[in-house]
C-alpha positions as CSV (number, residue, x, y, z in Angstrom):
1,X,184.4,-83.8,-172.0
2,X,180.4,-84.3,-172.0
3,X,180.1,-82.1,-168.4
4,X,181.9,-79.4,-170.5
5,X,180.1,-79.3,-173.5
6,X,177.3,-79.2,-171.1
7,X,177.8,-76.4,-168.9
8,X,179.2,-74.3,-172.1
9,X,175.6,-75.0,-173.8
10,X,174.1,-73.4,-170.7
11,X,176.6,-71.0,-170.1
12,X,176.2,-69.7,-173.6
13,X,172.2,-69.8,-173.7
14,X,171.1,-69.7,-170.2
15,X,167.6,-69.6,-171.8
16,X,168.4,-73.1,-173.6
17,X,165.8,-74.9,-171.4
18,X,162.5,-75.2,-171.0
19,X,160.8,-73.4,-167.7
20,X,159.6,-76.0,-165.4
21,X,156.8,-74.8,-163.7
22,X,156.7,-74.5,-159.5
23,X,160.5,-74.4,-159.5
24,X,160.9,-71.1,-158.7
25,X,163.0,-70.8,-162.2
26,X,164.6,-73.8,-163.0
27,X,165.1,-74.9,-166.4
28,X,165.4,-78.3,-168.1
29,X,167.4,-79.4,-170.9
30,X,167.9,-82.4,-173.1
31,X,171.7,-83.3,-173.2
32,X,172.6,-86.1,-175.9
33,X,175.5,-88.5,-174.7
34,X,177.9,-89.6,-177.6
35,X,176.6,-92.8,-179.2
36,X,173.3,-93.3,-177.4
37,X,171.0,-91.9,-179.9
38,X,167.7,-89.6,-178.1
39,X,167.0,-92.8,-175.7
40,X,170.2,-92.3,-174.2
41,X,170.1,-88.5,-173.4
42,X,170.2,-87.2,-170.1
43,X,168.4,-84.0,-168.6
44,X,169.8,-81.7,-166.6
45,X,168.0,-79.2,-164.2
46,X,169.4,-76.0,-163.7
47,X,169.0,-72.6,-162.5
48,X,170.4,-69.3,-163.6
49,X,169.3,-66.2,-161.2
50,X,170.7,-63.5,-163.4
51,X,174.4,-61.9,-164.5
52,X,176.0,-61.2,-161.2
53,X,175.0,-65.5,-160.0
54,X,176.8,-68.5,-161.5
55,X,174.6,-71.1,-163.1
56,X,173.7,-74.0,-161.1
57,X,173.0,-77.6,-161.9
58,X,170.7,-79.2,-159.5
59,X,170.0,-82.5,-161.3
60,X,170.3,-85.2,-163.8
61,X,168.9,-87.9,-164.8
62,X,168.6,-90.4,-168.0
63,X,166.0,-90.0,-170.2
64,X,164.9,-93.8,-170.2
65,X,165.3,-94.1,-166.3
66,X,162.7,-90.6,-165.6
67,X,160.8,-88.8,-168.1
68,X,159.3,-86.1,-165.9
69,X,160.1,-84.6,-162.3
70,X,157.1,-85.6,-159.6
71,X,155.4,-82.6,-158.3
72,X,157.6,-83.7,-154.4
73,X,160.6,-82.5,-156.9
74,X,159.4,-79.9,-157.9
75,X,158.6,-78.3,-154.7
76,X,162.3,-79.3,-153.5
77,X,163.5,-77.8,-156.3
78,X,161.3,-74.7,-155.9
79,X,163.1,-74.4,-152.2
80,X,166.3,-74.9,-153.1
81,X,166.1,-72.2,-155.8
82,X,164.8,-69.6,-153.3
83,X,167.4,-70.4,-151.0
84,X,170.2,-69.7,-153.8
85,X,168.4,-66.9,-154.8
86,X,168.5,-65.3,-151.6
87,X,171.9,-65.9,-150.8
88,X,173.2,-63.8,-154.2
């Protein structure tokens, strides 16, 4: 049920995240998980290349386990979004 509630959130507001700069677009979001409190929120990466592309999610992690993407991450991320991209 949490994956849904999820990608409706971004569905809805594909602006709901926060840019992540050197992505090539990519967006992160705070997702809360029932019963964990803000500690035990995951983030989710994901990219929206405009109406006529579905939304992708290209990551997740916990809160507690990363806080931020290294700038190796952000670069594959960066790659893989141009590659998506170009394909629609």
């Amino acid at each position: 049920m949490q994956r849904i509630a999820l990608a409706t959130e971004i569905a809805e507001d594909h602006d709901c995240g926060v840019l992540i700069a050197g992505t090539g677009g990519c967006r992160k979001v705070r997702f809360a998980l029932e019963g964990r409190g803000k500690s035990g929120s995951v983030r989710a990466v994901y990219l929206y290349c405009g109406n006529t592309t579905p939304t992708f999610l290209l990551a997740l992690f916990a809160k507690n386990e990363k806080s931020n993407l290294t700038n190796a991450e952000k670069n594959q991320l960066a790659q893989v979004a141009k590659q998506i991209c170009k394909a629609y």
